[in-house]
N, C-alpha and C positions, 0 to 999 in steps of 0.2 A: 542230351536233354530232349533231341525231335524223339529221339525214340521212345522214351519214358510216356514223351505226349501223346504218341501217337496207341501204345499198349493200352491207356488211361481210358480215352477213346473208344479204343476195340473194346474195351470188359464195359463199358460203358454202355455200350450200344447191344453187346449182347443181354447185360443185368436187363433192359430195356425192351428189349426184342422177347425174352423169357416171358417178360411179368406182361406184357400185350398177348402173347399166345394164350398164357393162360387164364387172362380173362376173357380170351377169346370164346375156350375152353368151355369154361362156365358159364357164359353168355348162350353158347350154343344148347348145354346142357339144360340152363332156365327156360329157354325157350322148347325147348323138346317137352321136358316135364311138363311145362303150361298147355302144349297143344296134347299131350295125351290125358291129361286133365280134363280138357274141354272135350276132346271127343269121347269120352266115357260121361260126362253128364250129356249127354243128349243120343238119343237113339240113333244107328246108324244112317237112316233116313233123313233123319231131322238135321244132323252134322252135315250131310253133302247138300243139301238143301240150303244150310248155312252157306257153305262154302260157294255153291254157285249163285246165291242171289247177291252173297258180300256181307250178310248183315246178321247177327245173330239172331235168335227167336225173342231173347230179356232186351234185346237192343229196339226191334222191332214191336213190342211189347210197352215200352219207355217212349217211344216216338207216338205212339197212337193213344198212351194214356190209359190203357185197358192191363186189365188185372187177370183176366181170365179169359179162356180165345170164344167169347160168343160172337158171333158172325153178325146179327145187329148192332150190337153194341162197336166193332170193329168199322164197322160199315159208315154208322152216324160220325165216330168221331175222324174217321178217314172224310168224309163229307166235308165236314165242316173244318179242319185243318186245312184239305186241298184249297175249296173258296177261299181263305183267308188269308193262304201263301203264292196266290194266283197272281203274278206280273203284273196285271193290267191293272188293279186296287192298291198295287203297292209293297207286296210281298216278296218273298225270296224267291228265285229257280231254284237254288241251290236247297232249301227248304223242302219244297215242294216237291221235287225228285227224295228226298228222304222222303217223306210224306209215302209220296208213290212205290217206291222199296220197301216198306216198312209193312205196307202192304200187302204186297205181293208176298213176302215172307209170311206173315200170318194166314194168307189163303193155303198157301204151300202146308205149313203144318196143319190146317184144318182137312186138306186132302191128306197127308200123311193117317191122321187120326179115323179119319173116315175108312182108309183101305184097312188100317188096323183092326177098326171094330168090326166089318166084313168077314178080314181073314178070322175073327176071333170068331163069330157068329157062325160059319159055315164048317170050322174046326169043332164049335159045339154041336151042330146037330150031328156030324160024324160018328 
């Protein structure tokens, strides 16, 4: 009878241990697809740029309320978000650090776009 128990057990633990690998399996595999997903919609530049500030460009994009990267418009609503997640009136840190990230990511692509349109303009008079 222990041994019966104990066989039950073993096939038990391994059906078990299987079917965990291989969502593991897939798990690993969604996650691969989605990050080579993500680095193909965004230029090389713009991806590491991602990747070092933490925040994506549509994420930092979403936090500031801007549709399209005009550096006033980025500017006002960065203004007026920071004052109004400021400690001291009653807002969030945690906010406000977004706020400030969100930021700093959108100046980063506006340098991206700028060395672009240089290397682009000097390639044309070439």
């Amino acid at each position: 009878m222990a041994k019966y128990l104990a066989q039950i057990i073993l096939v038990g633990a391994q059906v078990v241990g299987r079917a965990f690998m291989r969502a593991l399996r897939q798990e690993f595999a969604a996650s691969r697809a989605a990050a080579d997903a993500r680095g193909r919609s965004e230029r090389p530049q713009s991806a590491a740029a991602s990747r070092i500030i933490g925040i994506s460009l549509q994420e930092a994009q979403q936090i500031l309320n801007v549709s399209n990267l005009n550096p006033e418009e980025i500017q006002k609503n960065y203004d007026h978000l920071f004052k109004v997640n400021d400690k001291s009136v009653g807002g969030s840190f945690y906010l406000q650090s977004k706020v400030v990230r969100a930021k700093e990511r959108l100046d980063e692509e506006l340098r991206i776009q700028a060395k672009d349109e240089k290397e682009k303009s000097r390639k044309a008079e070439t």
